[in-house]
C-alpha positions in Angstrom: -42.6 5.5 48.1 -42.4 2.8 46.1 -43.1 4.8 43.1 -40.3 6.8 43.7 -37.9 3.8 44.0 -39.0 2.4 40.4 -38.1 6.5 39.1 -34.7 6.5 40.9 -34.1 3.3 39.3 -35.3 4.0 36.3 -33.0 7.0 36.0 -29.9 5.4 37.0 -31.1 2.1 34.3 -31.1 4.9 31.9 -28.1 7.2 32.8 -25.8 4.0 32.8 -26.8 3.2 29.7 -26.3 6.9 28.1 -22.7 6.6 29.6 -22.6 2.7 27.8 -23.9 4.4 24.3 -21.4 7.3 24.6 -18.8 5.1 25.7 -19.1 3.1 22.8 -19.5 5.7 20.0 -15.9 7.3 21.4 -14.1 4.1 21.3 -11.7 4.2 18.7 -11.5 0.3 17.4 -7.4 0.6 16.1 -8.5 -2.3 13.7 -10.5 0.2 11.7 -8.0 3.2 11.7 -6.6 3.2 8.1 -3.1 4.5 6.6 -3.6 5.6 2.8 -1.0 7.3 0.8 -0.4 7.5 -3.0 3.0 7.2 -4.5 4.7 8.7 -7.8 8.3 8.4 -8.6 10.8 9.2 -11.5 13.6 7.5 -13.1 16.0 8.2 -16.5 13.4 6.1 -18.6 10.5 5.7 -16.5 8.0 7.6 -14.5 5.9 5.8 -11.5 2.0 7.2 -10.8 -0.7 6.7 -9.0 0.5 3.5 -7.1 -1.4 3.6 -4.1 -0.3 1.6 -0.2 -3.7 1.5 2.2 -2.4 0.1 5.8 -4.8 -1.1 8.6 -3.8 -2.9 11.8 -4.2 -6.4 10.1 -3.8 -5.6 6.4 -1.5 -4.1 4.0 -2.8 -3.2 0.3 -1.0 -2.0 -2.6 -0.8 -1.9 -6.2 -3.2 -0.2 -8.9 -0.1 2.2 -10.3 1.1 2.9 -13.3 4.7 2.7 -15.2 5.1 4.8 -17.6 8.3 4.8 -20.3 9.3 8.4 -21.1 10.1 7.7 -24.7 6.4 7.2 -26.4 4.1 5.1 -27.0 5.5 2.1 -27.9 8.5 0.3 -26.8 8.9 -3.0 -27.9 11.1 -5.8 -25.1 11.6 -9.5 -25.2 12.0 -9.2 -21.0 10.1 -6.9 -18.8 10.5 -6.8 -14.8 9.0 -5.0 -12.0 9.7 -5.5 -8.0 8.6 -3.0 -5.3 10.6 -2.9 -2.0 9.6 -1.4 1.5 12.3 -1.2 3.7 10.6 -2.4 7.1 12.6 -3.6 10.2 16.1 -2.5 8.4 15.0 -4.8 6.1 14.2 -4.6 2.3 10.9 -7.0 2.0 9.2 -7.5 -1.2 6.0 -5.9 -1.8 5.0 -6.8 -5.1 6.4 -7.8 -8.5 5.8 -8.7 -11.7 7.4 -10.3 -15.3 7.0 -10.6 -18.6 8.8 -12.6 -21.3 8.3 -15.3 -24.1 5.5 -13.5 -25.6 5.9 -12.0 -29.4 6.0 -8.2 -28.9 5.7 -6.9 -25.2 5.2 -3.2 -25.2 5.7 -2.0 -22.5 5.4 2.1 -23.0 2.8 1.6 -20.5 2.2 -1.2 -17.5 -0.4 -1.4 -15.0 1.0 -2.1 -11.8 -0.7 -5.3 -9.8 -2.1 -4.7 -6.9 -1.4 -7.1 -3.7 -3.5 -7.7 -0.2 -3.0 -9.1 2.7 -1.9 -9.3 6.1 -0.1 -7.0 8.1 3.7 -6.2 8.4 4.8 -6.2 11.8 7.5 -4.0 13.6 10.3 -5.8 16.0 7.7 -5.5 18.6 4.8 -7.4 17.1 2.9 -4.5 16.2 1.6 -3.5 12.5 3.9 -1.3 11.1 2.8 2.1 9.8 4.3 4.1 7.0 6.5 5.9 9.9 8.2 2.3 9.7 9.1 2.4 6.2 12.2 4.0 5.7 13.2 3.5 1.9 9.8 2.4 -1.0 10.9 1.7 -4.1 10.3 0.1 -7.3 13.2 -1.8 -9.1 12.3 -2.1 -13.1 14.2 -4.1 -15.7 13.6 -4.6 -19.6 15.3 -6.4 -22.3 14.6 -4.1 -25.6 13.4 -6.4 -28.5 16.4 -8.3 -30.4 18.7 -6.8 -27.6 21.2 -8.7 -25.1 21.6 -6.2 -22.4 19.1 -6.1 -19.5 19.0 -2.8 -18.3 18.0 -1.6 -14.6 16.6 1.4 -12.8 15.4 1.9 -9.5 12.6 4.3 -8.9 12.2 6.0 -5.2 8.7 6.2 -4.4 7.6 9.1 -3.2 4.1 10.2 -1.2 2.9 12.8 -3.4 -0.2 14.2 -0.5 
């Protein structure tokens, strides 16, 4: 009888911890679910691919674009500008942005957009915001042409291309 004790046991030892494993391999951990969308846009003078936004539930990445001037392949400015916006929370936050000016010569026919990383946005409630949050993405660019006095300015809607 005792035999049969250490089997029943043995079996329930074994069925709880079948029910643990399967348990565990189901769980769906929300800090490892991952948001990844790629962006192109268009404006008069410029054209936006490639720039990528990966959201988790405690980071937000994006960058690694590209800006593109329609006219060629060289475009010479003493001033060169970029901001992206989200609009999160009826609010437009900055993502990312970038300058140039000072140096001798800036072309910029073609710019690599930065790339940024960190922590989460969060929602009115405290919670990470997903791209169902963001109502408005857009990139704001602005150029001085070499030996010019005029800054001009475009904005650039970002769209999810996927």
């Amino acid at each position: 009888m005792n035999i049969f004790r250490i089997m029943k046991k043995a079996h329930f030892l074994s069925f709880v911890l079948i029910i643990c494993y399967l348990v565990g391999c189901s769980h769906n951990d929300e800090t490892s679910k991952q948001q990844q969308l790629t962006f192109t846009g268009e404006s008069e003078s410029w054209n936006v691919t490639g720039y990528e936004v990966a959201i988790t539930a405690d980071s937000f990445k994006a960058g690694n674009g590209t800006l593109t001037m329609k006219t060629g392949n060289e475009h010479l400015a003493d001033f060169f500008q970029y901001k992206i916006y989200a609009n999160l929370n009826g609010e437009d936050t900055l993502i990312n942005s970038s300058s140039f000016s000072g140096e001798a010569d800036i072309n910029i026919a073609e710019k690599t957009i930065g790339s940024t990383n960190g922590g989460a946005y969060l929602d009115e409630n405290g919670k990470p915001i997903t791209f169902d949050d963001m109502r408005d993405f857009y990139l704001i660019v602005e150029w001085q042409d070499k030996g010019k006095r005029d800054v001009v300015k475009e904005r650039i809607d970002l769209i999810n291309n996927e």
